[in-house]
KETI-273690 format. One record per residue (C-alpha): residue number from 1; x, y, z. Coordinates in steps of 0.02 Angstrom, whole numbers, m for minus. Layout:
{pt NUM; {X; Y; Z}}
...
This chain:
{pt 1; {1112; 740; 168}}
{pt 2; {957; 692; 89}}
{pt 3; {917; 828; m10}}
{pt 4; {956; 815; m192}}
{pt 5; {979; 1002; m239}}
{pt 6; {834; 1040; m351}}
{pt 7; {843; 1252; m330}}
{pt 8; {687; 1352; m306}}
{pt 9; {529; 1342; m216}}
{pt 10; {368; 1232; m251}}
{pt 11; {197; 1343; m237}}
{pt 12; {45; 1267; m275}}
{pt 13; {m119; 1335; m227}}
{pt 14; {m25; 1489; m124}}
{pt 15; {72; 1372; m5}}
{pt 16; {246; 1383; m47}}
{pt 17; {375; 1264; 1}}
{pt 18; {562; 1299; 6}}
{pt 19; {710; 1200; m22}}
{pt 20; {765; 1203; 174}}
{pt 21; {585; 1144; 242}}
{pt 22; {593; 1012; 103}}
{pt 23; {743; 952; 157}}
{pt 24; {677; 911; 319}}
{pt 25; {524; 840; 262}}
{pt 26; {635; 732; 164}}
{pt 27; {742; 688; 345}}
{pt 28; {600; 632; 433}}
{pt 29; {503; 549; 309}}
{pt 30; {672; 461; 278}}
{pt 31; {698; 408; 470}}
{pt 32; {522; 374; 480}}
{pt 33; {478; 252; 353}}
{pt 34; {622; 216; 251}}
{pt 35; {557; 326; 121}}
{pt 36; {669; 438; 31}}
{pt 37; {585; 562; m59}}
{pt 38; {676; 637; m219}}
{pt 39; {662; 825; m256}}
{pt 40; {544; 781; m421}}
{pt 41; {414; 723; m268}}
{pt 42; {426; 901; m208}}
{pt 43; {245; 970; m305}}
{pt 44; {149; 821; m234}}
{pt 45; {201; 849; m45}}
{pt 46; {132; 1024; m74}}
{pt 47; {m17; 955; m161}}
{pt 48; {m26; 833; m23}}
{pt 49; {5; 943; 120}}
{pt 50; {m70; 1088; 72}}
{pt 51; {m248; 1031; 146}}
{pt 52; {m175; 997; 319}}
{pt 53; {m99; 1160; 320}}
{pt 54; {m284; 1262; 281}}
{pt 55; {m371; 1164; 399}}
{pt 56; {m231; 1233; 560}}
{pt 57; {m231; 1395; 490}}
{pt 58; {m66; 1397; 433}}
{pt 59; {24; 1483; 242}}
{pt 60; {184; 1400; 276}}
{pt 61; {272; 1252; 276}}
{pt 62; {393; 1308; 417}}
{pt 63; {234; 1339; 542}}
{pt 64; {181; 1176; 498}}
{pt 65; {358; 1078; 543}}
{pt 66; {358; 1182; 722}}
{pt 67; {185; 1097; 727}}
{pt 68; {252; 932; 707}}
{pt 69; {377; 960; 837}}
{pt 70; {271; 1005; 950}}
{pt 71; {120; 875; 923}}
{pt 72; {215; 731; 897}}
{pt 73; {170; 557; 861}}
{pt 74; {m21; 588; 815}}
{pt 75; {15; 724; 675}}
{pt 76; {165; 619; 621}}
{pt 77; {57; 495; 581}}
{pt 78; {m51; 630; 472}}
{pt 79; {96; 672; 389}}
{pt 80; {161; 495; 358}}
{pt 81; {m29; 446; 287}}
{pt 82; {m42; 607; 198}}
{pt 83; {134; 567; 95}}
{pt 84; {126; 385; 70}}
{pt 85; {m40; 372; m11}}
{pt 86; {m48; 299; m175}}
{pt 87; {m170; 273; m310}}
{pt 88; {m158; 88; m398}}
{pt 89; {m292; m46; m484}}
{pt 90; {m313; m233; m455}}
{pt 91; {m192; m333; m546}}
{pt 92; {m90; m189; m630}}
{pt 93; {68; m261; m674}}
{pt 94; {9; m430; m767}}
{pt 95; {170; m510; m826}}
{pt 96; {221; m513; m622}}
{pt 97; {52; m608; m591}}
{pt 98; {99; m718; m756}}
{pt 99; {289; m772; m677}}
{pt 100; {191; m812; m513}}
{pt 101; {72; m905; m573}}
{pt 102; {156; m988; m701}}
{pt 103; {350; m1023; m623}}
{pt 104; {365; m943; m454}}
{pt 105; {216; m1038; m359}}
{pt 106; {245; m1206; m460}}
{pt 107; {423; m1209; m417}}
{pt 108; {398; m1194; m228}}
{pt 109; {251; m1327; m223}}
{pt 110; {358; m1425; m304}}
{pt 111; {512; m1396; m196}}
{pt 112; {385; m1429; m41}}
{pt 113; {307; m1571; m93}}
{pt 114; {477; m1660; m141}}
{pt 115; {544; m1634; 28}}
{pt 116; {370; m1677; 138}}
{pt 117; {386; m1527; 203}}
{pt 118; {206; m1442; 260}}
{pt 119; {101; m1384; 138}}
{pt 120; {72; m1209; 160}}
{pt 121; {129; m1054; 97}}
{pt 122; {142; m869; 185}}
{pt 123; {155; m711; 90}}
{pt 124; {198; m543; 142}}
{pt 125; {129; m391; 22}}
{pt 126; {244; m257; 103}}
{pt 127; {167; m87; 79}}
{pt 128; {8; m128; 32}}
{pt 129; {m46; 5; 22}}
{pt 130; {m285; 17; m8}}
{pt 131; {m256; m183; m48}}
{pt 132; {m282; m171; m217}}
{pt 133; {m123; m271; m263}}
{pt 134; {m120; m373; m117}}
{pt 135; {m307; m445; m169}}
{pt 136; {m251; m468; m311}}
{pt 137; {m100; m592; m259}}
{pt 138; {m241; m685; m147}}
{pt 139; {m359; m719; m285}}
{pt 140; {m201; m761; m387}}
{pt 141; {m156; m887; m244}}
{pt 142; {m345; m936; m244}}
{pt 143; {m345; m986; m415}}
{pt 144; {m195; m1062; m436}}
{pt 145; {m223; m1195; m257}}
{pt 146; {m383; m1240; m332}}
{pt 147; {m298; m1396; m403}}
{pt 148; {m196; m1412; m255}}
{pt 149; {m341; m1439; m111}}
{pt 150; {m226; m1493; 17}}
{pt 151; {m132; m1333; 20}}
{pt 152; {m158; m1184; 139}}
{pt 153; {m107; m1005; 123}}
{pt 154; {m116; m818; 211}}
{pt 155; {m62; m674; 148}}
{pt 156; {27; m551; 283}}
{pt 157; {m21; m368; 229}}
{pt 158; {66; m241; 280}}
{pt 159; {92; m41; 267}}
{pt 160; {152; 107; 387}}
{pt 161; {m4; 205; 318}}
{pt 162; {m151; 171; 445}}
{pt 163; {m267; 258; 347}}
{pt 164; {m243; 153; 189}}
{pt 165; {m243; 6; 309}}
{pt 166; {m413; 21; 350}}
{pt 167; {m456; 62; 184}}
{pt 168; {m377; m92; 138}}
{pt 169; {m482; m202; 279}}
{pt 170; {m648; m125; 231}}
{pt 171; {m599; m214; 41}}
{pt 172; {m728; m93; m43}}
{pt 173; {m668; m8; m216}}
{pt 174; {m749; 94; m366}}
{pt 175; {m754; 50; m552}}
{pt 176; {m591; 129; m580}}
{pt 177; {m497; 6; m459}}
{pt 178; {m575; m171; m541}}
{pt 179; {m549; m120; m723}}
{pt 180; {m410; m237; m773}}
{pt 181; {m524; m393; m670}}
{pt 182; {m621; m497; m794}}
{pt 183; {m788; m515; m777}}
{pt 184; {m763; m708; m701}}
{pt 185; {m682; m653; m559}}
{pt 186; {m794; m510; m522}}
{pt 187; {m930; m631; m500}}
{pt 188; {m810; m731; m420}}
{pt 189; {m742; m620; m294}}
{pt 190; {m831; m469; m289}}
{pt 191; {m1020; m408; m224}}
{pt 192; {m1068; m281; m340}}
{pt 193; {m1168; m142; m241}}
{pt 194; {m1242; 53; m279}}
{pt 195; {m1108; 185; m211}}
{pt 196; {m1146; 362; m167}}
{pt 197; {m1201; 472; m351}}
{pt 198; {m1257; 320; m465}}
{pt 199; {m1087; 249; m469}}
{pt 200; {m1057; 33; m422}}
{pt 201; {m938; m4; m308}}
{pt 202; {m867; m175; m285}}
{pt 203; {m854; m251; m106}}
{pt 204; {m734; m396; m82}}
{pt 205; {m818; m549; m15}}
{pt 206; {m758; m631; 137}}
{pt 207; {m720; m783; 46}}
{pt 208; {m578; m704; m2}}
{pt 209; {m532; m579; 145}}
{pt 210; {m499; m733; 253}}
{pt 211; {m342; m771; 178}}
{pt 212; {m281; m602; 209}}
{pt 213; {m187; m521; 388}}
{pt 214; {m156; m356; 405}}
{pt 215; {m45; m257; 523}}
{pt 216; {49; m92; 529}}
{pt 217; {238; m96; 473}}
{pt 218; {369; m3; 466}}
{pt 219; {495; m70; 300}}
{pt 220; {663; m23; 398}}
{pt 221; {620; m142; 517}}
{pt 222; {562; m278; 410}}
{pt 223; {653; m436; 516}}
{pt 224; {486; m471; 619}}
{pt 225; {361; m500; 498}}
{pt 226; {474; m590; 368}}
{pt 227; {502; m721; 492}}
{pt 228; {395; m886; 447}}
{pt 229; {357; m819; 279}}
{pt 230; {385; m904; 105}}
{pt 231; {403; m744; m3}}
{pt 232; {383; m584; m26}}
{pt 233; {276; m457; m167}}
């Protein structure tokens, strides 16, 4: 049993959802994807949701899960983008990029070199989500091998969202995304370019989207892409 018995119902914006259609959201996100949503999540799946519901006509969540039933893999993956989406910003936690750069990555080129094993390293960024973070471990990785020219590395991206995938691939992104990226690296990494209303948006150039591999993945079965791989973020 998945649900964590928050009483009442969740309207927002006239859709309401109830406890028992809640609980089965939480079921089949939770057999889907691994994710287990906690009843404190309950607002944004209506927030989320509530779109997809006006646009088939529907004022509950009930008519949308017979939907689901019935339509199968494509809406699932609707649903599955819908819920999973996340907002975040290029290099947002710091002091993780600090023990990477500073312990983690000189401990295993260190181990590696010690041994004469290849020089190369694979990463997987598991749930990528729009790539923010996972760009932000390549140009970490970029920076750091600039001293160490004989080494190669690729980062595997992954994320069971498709539409954040592609997102991802395209490696476009607003002010908002790049304000934590000094100005260096912008110039660095980034083509600075004029985005719809007057507002700069920062394209990734493919200098750096080489390094990167994406594919869809589902975290529950996370054996296949580990394999061959040197860590994980």
């Amino acid at each position: 049993m998945l649900h964590s018995g928050h009483a009442g119902d969740s309207p927002v914006g006239g859709v309401v959802l109830t406890d028992r259609d809640f609980q089965r959201i939480q079921e089949t996100m939770y057999e889907r994807t691994g994710v287990l949503l906690k009843s404190s999540k309950k607002p944004l799946v209506v927030a989320r949701l509530r779109k997809r519901l006006l646009e088939l006509g529907m004022s509950t969540f009930a008519q949308y899960l017979a939907h689901l039933a019935k339509q199968g893999e494509a809406e699932m993956e609707i649903l599955v983008n819908a819920i999973t989406t996340n907002e975040t910003f290029f290099f947002r936690h710091s002091e993780q990029f600090n023990m990477l750069y500073e312990s983690i990555l000189p401990e295993i080129c260190a181990a590696r070199e010690a041994s004469g094993g290849e020089l190369k390293l694979q990463v997987w960024s598991a749930a990528c989500s729009s790539g923010e973070e996972l760009y932000s471990l390549a140009i970490a990785l970029l920076e750091f091998f600039k001293s160490k020219p004989r080494w190669r590395f690729k980062v595997c991206a992954s994320d069971i969202n498709t539409e954040v995938l592609r997102e991802a691939a395209a490696g476009e992104y607003g002010e908002r995304s790049v304000k934590y990226v000094s100005d260096t690296l912008k110039e660095r990494y980034f083509r600075k370019v004029d985005g719809a209303a007057g507002h700069s948006m920062y394209v990734l150039k493919p200098a750096l989207k080489q390094y990167v591999e994406f594919r869809q993945h589902n975290l529950l079965s996370h054996v296949e892409v580990q394999q061959g791989l040197d860590t994980s973020s």
